[in-house]
N, C-alpha and C positions, 0 to 999 in steps of 0.2 A: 111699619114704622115710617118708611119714604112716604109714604100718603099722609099721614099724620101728622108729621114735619110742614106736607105743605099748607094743611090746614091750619094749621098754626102760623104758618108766615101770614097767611091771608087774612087771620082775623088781625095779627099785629099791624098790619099794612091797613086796615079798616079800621083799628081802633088810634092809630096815629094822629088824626084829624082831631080826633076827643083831648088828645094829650097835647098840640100844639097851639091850640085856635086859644086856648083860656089863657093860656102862657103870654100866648102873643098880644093877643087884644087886653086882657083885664089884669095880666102878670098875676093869674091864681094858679092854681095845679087842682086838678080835676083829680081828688084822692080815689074815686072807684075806678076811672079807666088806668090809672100808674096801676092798681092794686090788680086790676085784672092784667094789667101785662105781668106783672111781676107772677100770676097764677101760670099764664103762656109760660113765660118763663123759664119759670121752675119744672113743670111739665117736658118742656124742651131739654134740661141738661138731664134729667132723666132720663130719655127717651136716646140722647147723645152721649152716656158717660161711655161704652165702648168705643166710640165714633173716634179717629183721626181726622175728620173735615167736619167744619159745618157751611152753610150757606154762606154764600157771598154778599146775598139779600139781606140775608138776617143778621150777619156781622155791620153790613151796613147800615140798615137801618136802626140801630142800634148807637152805631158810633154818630150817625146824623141828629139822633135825637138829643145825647148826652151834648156834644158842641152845643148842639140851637138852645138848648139850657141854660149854658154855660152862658153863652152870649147874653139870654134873655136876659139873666138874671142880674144884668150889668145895670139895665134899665128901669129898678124896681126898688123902694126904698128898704124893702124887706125881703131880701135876696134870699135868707135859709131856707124856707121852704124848696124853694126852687133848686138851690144847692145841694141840699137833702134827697130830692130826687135822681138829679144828676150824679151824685157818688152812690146811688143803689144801683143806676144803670151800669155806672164804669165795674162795681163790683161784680155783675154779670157780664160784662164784656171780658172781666179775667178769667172767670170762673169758664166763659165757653173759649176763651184764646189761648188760655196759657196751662188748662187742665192737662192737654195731653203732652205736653213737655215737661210738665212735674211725676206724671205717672212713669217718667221714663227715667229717671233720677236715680 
């Protein structure tokens, strides 16, 4: 599973550039690389629902992309899309940050 996890940061960490560069430069959202993270993703809370911790890397990089979103989308006359991405991310940042504090409820 520890191996697996890291393969997974590493493709997120390589598909990152897919998801920031369209945002940045032409303010579009590249829907197959979002749709393959969000495959990562789901794969991950899988792989972590017993889990107490997850990475520091993958919490962050995570919370880096939803900001840089957020910001971008300040910049673009047609921010939904972009906004639309960003609250799928935040929904995965709850779903990996605050599962195991509800499982203990």
């Amino acid at each position: 599973m520890i191996e697996r996890l890291k393969i997974i940061e590493e493709e997120l960490k390589q598909l990152s550039p897919e998801i920031i560069v369209p945002v940045r430069t032409q303010k579009i959202v590249n829907s197959k690389a979002f749709e393959r993270m969000y495959l990562l993703l789901d794969e991950i809370l899988e792989l972590i629902k017993e889990e107490d911790n997850i990475s520091r890397k993958l919490a962050g990089r995570l919370f880096f992309l939803y900001t840089y979103l957020l910001h971008q989308a300040k910049y673009t006359n047609m921010p939904e899309e972009i906004f639309h991405e960003a609250g799928k991310i935040k929904e995965y940042l709850d779903k990996l940050l605050l599962s195991p504090f509800r499982n203990n409820d």
